[in-house]
Structures are given as C-alpha cells and as structure tokens.
C-alpha atoms as one frame of an Amber mdcrd trajectory, in Angstrom:
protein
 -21.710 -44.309  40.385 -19.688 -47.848  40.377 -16.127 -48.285  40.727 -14.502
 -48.411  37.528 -13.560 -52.253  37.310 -10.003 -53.063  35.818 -10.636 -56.391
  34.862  -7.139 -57.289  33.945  -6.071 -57.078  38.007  -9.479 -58.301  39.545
  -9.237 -61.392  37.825  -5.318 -62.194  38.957  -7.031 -61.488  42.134 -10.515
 -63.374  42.123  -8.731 -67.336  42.717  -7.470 -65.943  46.205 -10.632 -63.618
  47.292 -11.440 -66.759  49.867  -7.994 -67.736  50.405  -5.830 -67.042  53.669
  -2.845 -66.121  51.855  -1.913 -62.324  52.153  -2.687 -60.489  49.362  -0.497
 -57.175  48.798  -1.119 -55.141  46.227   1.689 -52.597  45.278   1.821 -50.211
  42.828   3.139 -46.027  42.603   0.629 -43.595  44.502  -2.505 -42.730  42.877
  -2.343 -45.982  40.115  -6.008 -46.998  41.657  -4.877 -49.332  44.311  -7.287
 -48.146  47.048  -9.943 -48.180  44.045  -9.093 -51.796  43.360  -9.686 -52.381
  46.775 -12.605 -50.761  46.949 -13.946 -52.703  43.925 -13.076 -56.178  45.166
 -14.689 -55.571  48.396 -17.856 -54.480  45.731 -17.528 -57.725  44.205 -17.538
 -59.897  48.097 -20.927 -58.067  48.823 -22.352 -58.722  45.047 -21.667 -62.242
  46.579 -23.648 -61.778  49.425 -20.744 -61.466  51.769 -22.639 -59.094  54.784
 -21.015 -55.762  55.579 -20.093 -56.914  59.242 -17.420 -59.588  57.750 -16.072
 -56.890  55.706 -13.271 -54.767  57.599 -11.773 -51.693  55.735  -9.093 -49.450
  57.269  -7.423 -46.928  55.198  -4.566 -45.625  56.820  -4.806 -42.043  54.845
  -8.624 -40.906  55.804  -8.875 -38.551  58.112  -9.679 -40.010  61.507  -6.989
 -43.237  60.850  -4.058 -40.863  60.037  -3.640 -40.948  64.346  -2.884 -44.988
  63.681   0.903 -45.531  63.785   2.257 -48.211  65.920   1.483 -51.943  65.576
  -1.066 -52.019  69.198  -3.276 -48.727  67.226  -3.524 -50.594  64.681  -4.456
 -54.211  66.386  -6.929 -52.183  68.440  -8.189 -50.239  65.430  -9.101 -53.367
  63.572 -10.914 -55.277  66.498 -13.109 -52.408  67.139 -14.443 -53.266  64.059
 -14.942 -57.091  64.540 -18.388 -57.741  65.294 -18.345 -61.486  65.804 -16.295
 -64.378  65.033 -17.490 -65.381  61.460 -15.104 -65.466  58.544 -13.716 -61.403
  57.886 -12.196 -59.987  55.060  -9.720 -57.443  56.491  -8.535 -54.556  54.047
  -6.071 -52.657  54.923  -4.896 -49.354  52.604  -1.461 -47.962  52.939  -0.156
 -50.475  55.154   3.149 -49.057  55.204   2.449 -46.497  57.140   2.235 -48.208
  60.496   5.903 -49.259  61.037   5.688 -53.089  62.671   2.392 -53.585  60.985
   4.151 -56.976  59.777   3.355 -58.321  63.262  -0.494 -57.281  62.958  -0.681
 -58.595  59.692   1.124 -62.194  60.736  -0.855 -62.438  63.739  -4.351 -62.144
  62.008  -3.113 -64.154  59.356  -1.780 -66.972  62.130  -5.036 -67.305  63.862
  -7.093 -67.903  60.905 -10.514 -66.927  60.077  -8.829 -63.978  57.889  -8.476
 -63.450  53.867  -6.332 -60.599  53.985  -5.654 -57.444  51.681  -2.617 -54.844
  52.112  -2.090 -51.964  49.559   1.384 -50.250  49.819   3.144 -47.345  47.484
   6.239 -48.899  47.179   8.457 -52.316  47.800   9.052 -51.287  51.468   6.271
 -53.026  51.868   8.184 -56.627  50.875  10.515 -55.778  53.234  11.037 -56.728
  57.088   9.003 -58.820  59.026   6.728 -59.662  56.178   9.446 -60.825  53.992
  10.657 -63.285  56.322   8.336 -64.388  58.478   5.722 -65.147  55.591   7.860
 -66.152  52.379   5.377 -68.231  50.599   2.351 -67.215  52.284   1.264 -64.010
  50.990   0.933 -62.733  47.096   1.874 -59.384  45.585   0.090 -57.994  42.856
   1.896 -55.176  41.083  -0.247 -52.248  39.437  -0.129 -49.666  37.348  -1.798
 -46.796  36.433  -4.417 -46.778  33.243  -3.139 -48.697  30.070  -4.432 -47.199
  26.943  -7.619 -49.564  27.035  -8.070 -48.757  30.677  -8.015 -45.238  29.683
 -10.434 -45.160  26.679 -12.531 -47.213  29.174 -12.460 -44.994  32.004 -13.066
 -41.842  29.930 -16.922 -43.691  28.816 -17.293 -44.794  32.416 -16.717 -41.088
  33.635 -19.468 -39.789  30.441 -16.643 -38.659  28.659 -16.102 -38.133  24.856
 -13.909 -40.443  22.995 -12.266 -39.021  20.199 -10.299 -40.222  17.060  -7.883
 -43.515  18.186  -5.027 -41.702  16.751  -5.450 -38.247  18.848  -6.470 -40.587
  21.834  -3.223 -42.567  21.718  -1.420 -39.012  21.581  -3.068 -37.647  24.693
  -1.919 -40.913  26.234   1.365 -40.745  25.803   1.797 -37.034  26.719  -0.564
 -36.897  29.615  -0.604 -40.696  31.222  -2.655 -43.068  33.139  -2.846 -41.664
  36.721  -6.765 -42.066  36.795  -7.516 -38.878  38.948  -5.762 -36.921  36.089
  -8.348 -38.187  33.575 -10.651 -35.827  35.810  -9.136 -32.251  34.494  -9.588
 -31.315  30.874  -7.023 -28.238  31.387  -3.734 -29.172  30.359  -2.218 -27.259
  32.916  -3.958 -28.768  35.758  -3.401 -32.214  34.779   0.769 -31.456  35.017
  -0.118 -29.886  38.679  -1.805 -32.850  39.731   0.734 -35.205  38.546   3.388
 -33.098  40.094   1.636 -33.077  43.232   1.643 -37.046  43.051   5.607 -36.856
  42.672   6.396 -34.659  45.425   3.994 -37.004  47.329   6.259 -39.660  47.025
   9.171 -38.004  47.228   7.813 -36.521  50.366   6.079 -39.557  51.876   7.447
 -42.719  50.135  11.624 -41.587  49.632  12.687 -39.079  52.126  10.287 -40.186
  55.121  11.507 -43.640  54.365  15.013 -42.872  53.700  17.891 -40.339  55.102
  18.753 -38.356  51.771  21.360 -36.011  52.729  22.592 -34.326  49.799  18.828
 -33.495  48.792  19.833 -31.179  45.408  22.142 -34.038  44.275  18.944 -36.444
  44.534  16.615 -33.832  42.632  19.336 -33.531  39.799  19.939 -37.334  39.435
  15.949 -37.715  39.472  15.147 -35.097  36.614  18.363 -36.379  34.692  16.575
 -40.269  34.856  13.274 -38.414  33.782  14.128 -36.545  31.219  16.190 -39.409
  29.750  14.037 -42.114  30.248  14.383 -44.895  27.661  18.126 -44.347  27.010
  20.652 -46.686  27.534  22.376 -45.688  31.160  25.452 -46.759  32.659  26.428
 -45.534  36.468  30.342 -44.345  34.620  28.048 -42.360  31.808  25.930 -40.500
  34.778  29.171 -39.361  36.603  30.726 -38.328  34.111  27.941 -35.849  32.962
  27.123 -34.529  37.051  31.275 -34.017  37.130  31.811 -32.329  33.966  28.432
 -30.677  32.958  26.657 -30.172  35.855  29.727 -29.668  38.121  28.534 -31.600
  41.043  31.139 -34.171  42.781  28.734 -37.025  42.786  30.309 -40.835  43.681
  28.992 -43.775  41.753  27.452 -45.304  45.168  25.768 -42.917  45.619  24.114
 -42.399  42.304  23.529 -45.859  42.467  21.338 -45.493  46.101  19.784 -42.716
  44.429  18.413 -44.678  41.794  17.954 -47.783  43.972  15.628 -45.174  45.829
  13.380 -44.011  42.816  13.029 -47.972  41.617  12.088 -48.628  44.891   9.505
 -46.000  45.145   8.251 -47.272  41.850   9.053 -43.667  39.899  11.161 -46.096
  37.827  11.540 -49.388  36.433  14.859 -50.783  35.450  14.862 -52.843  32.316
  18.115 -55.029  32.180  20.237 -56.108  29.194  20.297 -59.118  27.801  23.173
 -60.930  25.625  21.494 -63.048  22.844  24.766 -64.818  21.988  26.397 -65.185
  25.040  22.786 -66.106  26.700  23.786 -63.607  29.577  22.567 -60.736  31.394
  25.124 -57.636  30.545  25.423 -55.368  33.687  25.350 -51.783  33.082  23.850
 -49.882  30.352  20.410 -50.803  31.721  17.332 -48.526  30.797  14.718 -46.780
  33.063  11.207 -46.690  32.055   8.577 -44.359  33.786   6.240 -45.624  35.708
   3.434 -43.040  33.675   4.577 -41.225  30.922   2.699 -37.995  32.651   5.473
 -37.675  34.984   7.671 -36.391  31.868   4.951 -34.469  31.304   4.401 -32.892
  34.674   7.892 -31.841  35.224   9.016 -30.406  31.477   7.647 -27.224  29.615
   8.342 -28.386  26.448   5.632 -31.197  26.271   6.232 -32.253  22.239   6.258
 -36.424  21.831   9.664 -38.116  21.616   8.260 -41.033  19.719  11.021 -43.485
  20.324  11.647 -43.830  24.242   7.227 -42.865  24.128   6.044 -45.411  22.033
   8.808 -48.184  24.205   7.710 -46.903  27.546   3.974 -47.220  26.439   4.393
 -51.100  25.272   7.040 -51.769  28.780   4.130 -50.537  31.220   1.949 -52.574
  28.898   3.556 -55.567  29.336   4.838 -55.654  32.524   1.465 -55.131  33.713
   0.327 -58.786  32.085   3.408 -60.340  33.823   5.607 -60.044  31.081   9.706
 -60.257  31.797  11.589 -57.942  29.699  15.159 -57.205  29.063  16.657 -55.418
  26.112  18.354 -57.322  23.705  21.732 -57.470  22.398  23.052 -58.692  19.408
  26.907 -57.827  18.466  26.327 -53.810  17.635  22.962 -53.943  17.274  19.577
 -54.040  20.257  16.424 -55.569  20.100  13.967 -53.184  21.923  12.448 -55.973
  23.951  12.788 -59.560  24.419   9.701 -60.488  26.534   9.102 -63.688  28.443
   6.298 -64.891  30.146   6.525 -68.406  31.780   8.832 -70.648  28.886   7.755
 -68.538  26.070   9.680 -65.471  24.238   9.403 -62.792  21.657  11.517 -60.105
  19.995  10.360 -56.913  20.233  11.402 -53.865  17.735   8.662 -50.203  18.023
   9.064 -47.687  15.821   7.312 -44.403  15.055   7.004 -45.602  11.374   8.245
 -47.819   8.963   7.452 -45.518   5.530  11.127 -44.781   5.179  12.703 -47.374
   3.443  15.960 -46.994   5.303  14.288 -46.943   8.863  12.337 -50.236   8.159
  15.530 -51.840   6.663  17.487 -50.487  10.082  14.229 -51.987  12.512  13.911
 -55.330  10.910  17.971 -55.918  10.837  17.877 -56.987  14.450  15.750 -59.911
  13.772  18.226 -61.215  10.905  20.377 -62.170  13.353  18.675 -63.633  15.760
  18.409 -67.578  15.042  16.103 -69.081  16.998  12.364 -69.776  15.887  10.456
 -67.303  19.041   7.496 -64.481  17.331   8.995 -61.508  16.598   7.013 -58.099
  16.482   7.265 -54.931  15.207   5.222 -52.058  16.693   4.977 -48.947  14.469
   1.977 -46.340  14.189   1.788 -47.343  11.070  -2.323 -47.479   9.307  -0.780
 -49.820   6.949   0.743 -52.529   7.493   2.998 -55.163   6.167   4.644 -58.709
   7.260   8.091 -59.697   6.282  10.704 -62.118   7.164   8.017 -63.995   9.623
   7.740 -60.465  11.786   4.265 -59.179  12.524   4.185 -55.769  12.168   1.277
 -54.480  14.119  -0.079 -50.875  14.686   0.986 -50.121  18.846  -2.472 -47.969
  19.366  -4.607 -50.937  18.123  -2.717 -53.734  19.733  -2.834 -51.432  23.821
  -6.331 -50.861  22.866  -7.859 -54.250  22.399  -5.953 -55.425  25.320  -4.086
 -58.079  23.125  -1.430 -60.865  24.455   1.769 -61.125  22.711   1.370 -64.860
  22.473  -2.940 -65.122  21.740
C-alpha cells in the first residue's frame, strides 16, 4: 500500500525538492516525519529520479543505530554513493549523531546534494547548523493528523468513517499521532501514546538535557498537561508546587522545565498580546498540546473539556498552515486568538455553543471593542448558525474538515 500523502506539507516542500538548500523537517516523535520523508522520496522516483541518486539513512533502524559520531556517519553515507550524478540525501533523526552539523555542511558545501534532515525537536536548529548555515537551509514544522488528515487517513487505512459529529469527538479525545489511528481499543491507543511520551522524555529531554530533580520535572509536566489552555504565569505555578503540592520549586527552574517540554515540542507556548497598547504582555502565556491524545494518554478520567479542546484543536490547526497566534487582550476581557499570517489578521473567539443567550452575548463582547476593520470568527459546534456584528460564526468540525484558510 502507498504512503498516505499529506498534501498540506508536500506541497510547502515540492518548490525546494531540486534545490540545495537544507531542508529540515521538525516536528514531535511519531507526527509522520519519517513518513513524509518516505513519501517525497515516492514522489522523486514517480519523476523518474533512479534509485542510485536516492540516499536514505534512518538513524533509528536497526543496523544504523551503531552510527554516532560525525566520521560513521560521513562513511555511512558514501557507502551508499554509487557515482557522481546529482543525489538526494535523506537523512531521519539527524539528531542523533552529535556533530552531524559538519556532515551535513560539508555535503551541502560541495554541491551536487538536495538535502533532507528530520529531527524530534529544535535541538536540531541549534549548534553548528544554526550558525554556520543561517539562510541556507529551511525548516518545515509538522504535526501530527489534523482532523481532515485524520478522516483521510482512516479511508486510506479501509477504515469506516462515521457520523462528522462522533468523528470530531474521537479527535479531540484520542488525537492525531497516525500510528494510534491503527488500534480500535481505547486502551491501547492511551498505551501507545504514552509510550511516545516517555520516548521523548527518555530520548529527546533527559538524554539531551541534565534534569536533576527528575520528580519536580514529572510534576511540573503533568501540571502543564492537565492544564493546558489556561492562562499560566511562572508566580501562579510556584505558588501552587509551594503551597499545594509542597515542593520548594524556584521560578528558574520551572521556567527551564518548561523551556525543556517547548523545546521537545510536548508544548507550544502561545503569547499574549495587548490590543490597545499594541504590545506583547509577558507572563500569563498559554500552553497548547502538541496532540490532544497526550491528555488523553496520561488521565483516567477521559470526558471532553470543550473549552481549552475545541482552542487546542483550531491552535494545532493553524499553526500548522503558518499561522502566528497570540491571545488577545482587551482591558478585562481576551480574544481567544488573534492570528496573523504574512500582513493579514483575524480575531478569533471558539466556543462549545452559542444556544445560550448569555454565552453568545459574553463570546461576541470581545469583538465590540476591538476597532479595527480585520475578519473576526467565531468557532462554535453549533449545526446552526448565525452572523452578527460582521463575525462569521462557523461550525469548528466543518471548517478542520474541509481544510479551510482563515482568509480564502
């Protein structure tokens, strides 16, 4: 069977197939970056590309694992060079070869080289490559399955698709890691997910970084998880590990911890913005998941918070078509999301539902006060819907499904 083909990051990638600037791809473990390798290399033989210009290393499989220092890997990758013809050199899990930067800037120095580099986390921006290559190579950030990907994933695999509604539902509770879409037992879908979190704490965190107090980490990790979505301020979080959990905890070093987890792509920060001051507010930030399974994985009590669901949903949706967010100020009140992409912005409220009167009046308020002419959205799961005061209101399920663009 083919690769499942997520369209929305092949064709990001397609202008540069031929091009000899680096491409990285980044992403958390198991979001389908060696897959999206795999695929675009798919794609260069559909083209007629022959097999012996194609090299592919991945730095996991068994029989590469041995390949750690920059020379294994320098010699691993000209055993594999036939003749001197144009290659296109893949390399999975770069990071795990510490130096690789030189092996990768020396290929990409002599020419005759489009290159590909997959990484788990934003180590892999770091160091040599960071430096010696600013400008010359381009990252492409993924994530796992949006909803669309999902639904489309589920038909590729022979899968039923069921009602949109219950769909959307299983999405938000179970995720988008695309190896999960494999179990039908509830059960084994949070061990597999669970598995994919110790991976990275075990591969990408603590054999990346010294962690010494390693309960402290695990308690400032499940607090983030469990409150994902929340507003969260560093004074808030040591306040509740000094006087509820009873842990002496100093800010710096919740601050490393969660440096660490952002890092490692568990979780994205999403800043806040002032709308009248036209300034970025520090502290009181919100984290966002990078797949809403991970909630899933690590709680027994697995019923749908709509509110900080629903947000993280449209975030991962977003941010995966190169969308800037920030969350929105306004005196006392917040605008879920302002987004951005290039000179163009949008106001963002999401909602369970709008059929109380008091909780539409209390979702469109934000907007009142916001002067300027940018679209403004509302995002309910809402079957019917209704426009007022120039905001669209649209139904979230319908929007992530047909892959829609805030600005189309």
């Amino acid at each position: 069977m083919k690769l499942y083909r997520r369209e929305q990051y092949l064709k990001k990638i397609r202008p540069f197939y031929d091009d000899d600037i680096i491409k990285v791809i980044t992403g958390i473990r198991r979001c389908g970056k060696s897959s999206l390798m795999e695929t675009v290399i798919e794609e260069l033989k559909e083209r007629g590309v022959p097999d012996k210009d194609i090299v592919y290393l991945d730095l996991e499989k068994r029989g590469n694992r041995s390949i750690k220092t920059p020379g294994q890997l320098e010699a691993a990758i000209e055993k594999r060079l036939a003749d001197d013809d144009f290659k296109y050199l893949f390399i999975d899990e770069v990071q795990n070869v510490e130096g690789y930067e030189e092996v990768v800037n020396a290929y990409n120095a002599d020419g005759g080289f489009s290159i590909f580099i997959t990484g788990s986390n934003s180590y892999l921006l770091s160091g040599e490559l960071m430096t010696k290559l600013t400008g010359r190579y381009v990252e492409f950030e993924m994530f796992p399955l949006s909803f669309a990907e999902y639904l489309g994933m589920k038909r590729h695999l022979g899968r039923e698709v069921g009602d949109a509604r219950r769909e959307f539902e299983d999405y938000l509770r179970f995720g988008g890691f695309p190896r999960s879409l494999a179990y039908d037992d509830p059960d084994a879908k949070a061990r597999y997910i669970e598995d994919v979190v110790n991976q990275i704490i075990e591969k990408d965190i603590k054999g990346r970084k010294k962690i010494r107090h390693v309960d402290t980490f695990n308690r400032v990790m499940t607090y983030l998880i469990n409150n994902f979505g929340a507003p969260t301020s560093l004074t808030n979080l040591v306040d509740h590990f000094t006087n509820v959990e009873k842990i002496r905890v100093q800010r710096r070093t919740i601050a490393s911890y969660i440096q660490t987890l952002v890092d490692a792509k568990v979780l994205y920060r999403c800043p806040r913005f002032d709308l009248k001051s036209r300034k970025s507010l520090r502290g009181e930030e919100k984290y966002y998941l990078a797949d809403p399974g991970i909630y899933f994985a690590r709680n027994v009590d697995v019923r749908l918070n709509y509110g900080p669901s629903l947000e993280n949903a449209l975030y991962l949706y977003l941010r995966a078509r190169d969308y800037r967010l920030s969350v929105g100020r306004i005196g006392k009140l917040e605008c879920d999301f302002i987004a951005r992409q290039r000179n163009a912005y949008a106001y963002i409220q999401v909602a369970m539902s709008i059929a109380d009167r008091a909780t539409e009046d209390r979702e469109y308020r934000p907007f009142s006060y916001i002067r300027d002419g940018y679209p403004r959205f509302l995002f309910t799961l809402d079957p019917l819907l209704q426009g007022r005061e120039g905001v669209r209101h649209l139904n979230l399920a319908d929007f992530m499904a047909g892959e829609h663009g805030l600005f189309e």
